[in-house]
C-alpha positions as CSV (number, residue, x, y, z in Angstrom):
1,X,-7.0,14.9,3.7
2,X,-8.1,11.3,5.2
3,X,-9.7,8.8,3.7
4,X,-13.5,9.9,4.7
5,X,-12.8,13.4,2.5
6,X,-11.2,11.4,-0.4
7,X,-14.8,9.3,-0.1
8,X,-16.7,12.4,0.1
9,X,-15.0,13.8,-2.9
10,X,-15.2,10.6,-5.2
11,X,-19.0,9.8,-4.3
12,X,-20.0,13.3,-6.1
13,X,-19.5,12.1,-9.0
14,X,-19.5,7.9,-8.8
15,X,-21.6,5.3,-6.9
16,X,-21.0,5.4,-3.4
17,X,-20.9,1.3,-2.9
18,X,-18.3,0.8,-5.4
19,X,-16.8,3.9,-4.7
20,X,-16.0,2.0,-1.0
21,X,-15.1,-1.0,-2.3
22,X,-12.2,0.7,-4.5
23,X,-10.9,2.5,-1.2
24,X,-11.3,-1.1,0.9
25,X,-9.5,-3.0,-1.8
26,X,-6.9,0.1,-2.6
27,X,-5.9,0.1,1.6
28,X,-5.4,-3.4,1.7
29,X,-3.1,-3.9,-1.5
30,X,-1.4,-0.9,0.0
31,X,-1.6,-3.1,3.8
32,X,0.1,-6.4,1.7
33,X,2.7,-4.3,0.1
34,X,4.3,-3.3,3.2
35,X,3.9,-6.6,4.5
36,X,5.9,-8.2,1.6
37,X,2.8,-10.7,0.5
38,X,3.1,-10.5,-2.6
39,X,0.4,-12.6,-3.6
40,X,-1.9,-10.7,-1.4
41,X,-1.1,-7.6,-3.2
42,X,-2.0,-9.2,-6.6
43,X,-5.2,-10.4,-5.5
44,X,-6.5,-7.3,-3.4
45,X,-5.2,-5.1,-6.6
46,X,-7.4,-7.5,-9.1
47,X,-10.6,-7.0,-6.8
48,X,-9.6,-3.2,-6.7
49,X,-9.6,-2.9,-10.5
50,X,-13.0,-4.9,-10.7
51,X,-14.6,-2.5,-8.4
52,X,-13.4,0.1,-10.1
53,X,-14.6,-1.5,-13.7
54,X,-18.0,-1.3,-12.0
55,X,-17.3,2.3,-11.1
56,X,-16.6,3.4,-14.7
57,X,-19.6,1.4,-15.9
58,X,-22.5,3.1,-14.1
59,X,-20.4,6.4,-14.9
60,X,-20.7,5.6,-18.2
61,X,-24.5,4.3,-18.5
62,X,-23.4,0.6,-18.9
63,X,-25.5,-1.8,-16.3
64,X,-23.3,-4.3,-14.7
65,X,-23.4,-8.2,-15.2
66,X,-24.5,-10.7,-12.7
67,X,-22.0,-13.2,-11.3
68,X,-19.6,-14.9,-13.9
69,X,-21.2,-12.8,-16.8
70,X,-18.8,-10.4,-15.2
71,X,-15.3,-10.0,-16.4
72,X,-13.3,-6.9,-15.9
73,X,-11.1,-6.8,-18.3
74,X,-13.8,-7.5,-21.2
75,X,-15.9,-4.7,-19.6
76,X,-12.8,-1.8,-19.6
77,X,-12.8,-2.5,-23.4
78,X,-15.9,-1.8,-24.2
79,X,-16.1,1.8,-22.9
80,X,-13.6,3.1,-25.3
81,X,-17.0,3.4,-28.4
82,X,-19.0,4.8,-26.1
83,X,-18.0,9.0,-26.9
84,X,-20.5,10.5,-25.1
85,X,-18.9,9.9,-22.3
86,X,-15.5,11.4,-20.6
87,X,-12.0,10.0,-22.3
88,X,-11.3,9.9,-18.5
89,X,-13.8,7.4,-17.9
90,X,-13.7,5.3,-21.4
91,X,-9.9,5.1,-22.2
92,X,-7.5,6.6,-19.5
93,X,-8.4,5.2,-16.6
94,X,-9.5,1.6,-18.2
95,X,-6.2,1.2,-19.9
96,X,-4.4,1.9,-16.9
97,X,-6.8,-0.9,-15.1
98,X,-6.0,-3.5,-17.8
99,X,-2.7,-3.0,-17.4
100,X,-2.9,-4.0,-13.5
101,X,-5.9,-6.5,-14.6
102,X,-3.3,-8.2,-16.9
103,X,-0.6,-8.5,-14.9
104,X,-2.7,-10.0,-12.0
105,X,-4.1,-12.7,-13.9
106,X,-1.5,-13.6,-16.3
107,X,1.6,-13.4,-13.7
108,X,1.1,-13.0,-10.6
109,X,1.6,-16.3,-8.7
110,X,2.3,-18.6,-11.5
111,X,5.9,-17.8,-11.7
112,X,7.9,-21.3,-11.6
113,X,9.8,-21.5,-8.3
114,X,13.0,-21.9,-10.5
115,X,12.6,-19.0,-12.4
116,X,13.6,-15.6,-11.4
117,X,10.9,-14.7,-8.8
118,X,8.9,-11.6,-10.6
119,X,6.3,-11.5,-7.9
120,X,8.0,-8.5,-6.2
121,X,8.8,-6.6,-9.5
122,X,5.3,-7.3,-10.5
123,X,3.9,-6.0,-7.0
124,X,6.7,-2.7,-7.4
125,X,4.8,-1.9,-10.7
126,X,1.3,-2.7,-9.8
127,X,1.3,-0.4,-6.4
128,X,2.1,3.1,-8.6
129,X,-0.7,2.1,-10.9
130,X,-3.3,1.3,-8.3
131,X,-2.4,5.0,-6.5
132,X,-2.1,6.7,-10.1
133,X,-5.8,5.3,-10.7
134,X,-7.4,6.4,-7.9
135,X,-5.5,9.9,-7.9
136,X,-7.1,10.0,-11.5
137,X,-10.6,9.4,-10.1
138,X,-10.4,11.9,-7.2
139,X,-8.8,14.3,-10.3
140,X,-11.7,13.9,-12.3
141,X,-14.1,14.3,-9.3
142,X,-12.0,17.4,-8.1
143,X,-12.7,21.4,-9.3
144,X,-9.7,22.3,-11.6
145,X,-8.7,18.7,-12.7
146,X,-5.3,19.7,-10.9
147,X,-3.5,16.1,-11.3
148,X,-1.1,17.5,-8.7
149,X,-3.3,18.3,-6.1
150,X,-4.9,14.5,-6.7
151,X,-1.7,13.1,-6.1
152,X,-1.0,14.7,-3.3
153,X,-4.5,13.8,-1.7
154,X,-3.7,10.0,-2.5
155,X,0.0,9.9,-1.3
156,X,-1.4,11.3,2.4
157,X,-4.2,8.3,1.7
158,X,-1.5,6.2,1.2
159,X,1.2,7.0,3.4
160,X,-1.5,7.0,6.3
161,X,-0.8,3.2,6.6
162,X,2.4,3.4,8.7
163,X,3.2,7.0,8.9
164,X,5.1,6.4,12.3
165,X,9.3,7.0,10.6
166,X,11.0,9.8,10.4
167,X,14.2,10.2,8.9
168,X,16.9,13.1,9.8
169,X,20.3,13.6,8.3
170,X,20.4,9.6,8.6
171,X,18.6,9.1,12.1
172,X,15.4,7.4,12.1
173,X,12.6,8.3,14.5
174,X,9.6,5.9,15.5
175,X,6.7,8.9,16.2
176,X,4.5,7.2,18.5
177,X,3.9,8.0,21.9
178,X,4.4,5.5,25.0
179,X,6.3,2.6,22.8
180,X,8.1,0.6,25.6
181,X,11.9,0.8,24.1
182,X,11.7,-3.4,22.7
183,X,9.5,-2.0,20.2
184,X,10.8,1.0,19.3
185,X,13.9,-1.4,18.5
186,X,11.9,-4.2,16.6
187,X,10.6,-1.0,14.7
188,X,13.7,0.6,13.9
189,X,15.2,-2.9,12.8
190,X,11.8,-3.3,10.5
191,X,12.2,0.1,9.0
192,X,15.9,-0.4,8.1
193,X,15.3,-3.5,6.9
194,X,16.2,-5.4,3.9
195,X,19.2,-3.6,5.1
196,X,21.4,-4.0,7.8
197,X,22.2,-2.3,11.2
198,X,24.8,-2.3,13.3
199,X,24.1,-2.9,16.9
200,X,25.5,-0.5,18.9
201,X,23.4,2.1,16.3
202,X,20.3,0.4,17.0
203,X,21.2,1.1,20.7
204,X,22.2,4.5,20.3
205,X,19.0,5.3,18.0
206,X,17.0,3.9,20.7
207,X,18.9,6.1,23.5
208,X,17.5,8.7,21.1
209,X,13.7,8.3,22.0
210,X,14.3,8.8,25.4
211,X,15.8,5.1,26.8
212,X,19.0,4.6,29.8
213,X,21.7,2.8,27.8
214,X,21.1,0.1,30.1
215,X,17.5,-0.2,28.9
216,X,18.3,0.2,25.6
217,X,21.0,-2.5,25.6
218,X,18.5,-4.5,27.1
219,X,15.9,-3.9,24.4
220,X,18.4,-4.4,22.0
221,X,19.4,-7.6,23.9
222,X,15.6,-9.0,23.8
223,X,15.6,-9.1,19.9
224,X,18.8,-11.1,19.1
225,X,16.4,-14.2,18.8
226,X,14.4,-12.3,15.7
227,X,17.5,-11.0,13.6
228,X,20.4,-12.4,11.1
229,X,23.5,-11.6,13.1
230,X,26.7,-10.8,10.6
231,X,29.0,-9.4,13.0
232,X,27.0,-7.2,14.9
233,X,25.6,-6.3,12.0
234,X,21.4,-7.1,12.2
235,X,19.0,-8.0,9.7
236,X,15.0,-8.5,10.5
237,X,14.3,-12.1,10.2
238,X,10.6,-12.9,8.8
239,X,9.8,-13.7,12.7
240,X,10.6,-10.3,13.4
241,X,8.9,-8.3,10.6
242,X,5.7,-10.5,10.9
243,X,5.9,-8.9,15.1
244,X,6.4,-5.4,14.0
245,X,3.8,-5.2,11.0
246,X,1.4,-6.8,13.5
247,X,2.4,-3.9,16.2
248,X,2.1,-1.6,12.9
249,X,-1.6,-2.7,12.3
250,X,-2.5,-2.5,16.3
251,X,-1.0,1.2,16.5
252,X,-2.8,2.4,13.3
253,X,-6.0,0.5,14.7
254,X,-5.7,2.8,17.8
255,X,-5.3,5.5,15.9
């Protein structure tokens, strides 16, 4: 299922313009996540949990604020009373929100630079929630409830993103069609990575789609400015990883 039948399924049952915010906001948390901004996924997942608040609120009767009358986290709270309404929509899914909603505003980017940094444990926690929240939406709009079946609808959502790896009995694949062998490199380095790779396997893995040695080593050759070299063992610099998330981006654009 792609995003579009995920949109058809939630709009049954909550407002269509909020309902595509949620999905904008969800992609792009998911977008900073693999890109390692950290900040960026706090601040997409806060905008995802206020569209969301705005989604529970017309499901649940409640008109929504103008402007700075509008705070999320006040507005969650207040859907527990109302019991003529879903437990779904009053107390699961808002508690889960506040959870994110708290962790956005009162960690986030304010960690001290001398402290340990938090901002990738915080984004670690936050990304589950944001995909447990939706998969609870699309369960509630769903025939059967099946939790399972919700989950499995957002993990495809989610893993559509960069879907391009492949990993067999320890050999990693790029699946993408025409990649000149320099990228399918950069993209092998990018998926190993924060780990390291030795470079005569990063040749041989690119032999594997379909490369001479001589290209390969060529390829392999064309990168050496982009990686931490610790005895022929390579690591993705932040040069490199910013090249292959923007090759990333351009590939799933085309798709």
């Amino acid at each position: 299922m792609n995003d579009k039948q995920v949109r058809t399924l939630l709009v049954q049952k909550f407002e269509p313009r909020h309902i595509d915010s949620c999905l904008k906001h969800f992609t792009a948390a998911m977008e900073k996540f693999v890109a390692e901004d950290w900040d960026g996924v706090a601040l997409k997942a806060g905008k995802f949990v206020e569209a969301v608040t705005k989604t529970l609120m017309i499901g649940c009767g409640k008109a929504i604020p103008n402007g700075r009358h509008f705070k999320a986290g006040n507005e969650l709270r207040q859907l527990e009373p109302l019991g003529t309404y879903s437990d779904v929509l009053r107390i699961v899914i808002p508690k889960a929100c506040i959870f994110i909603y708290e962790i956005v505003n009162n960690r986030g980017g304010r960690h001290d630079a001398t402290d340990i940094d938090a901002n990738t444990m915080d984004a670690t926690v936050i990304v589950p929630m944001l995909s447990w929240v939706l998969a609870e939406m699309v369960r509630f709009c769903s025939k059967g409830g099946d939790a399972n079946v919700a989950m499995t609808l957002i993990d495809e959502l989610t893993n559509k993103l960069y879907p391009y790896f492949e990993h067999i009995d320890g050999r990693t694949y790029v699946n993408v069609k025409k990649l000149k062998a320099p990228e399918v490199a950069l993209l092998l380095l990018y998926d190993t990575y924060p780990k390291r790779m030795k470079r005569q396997d990063l040749v041989e893995a690119v032999t594997r789609h379909g490369s001479t040695v001589n290209a390969a080593n060529i390829a392999v050759h064309r990168l050496k400015h982009t990686v931490d070299d610790d005895n022929d063992q390579w690591k993705l610099r932040g040069i490199g990883r910013q090249r292959a998330e923007e090759l990333l981006k351009k590939l799933r654009l085309k798709k």
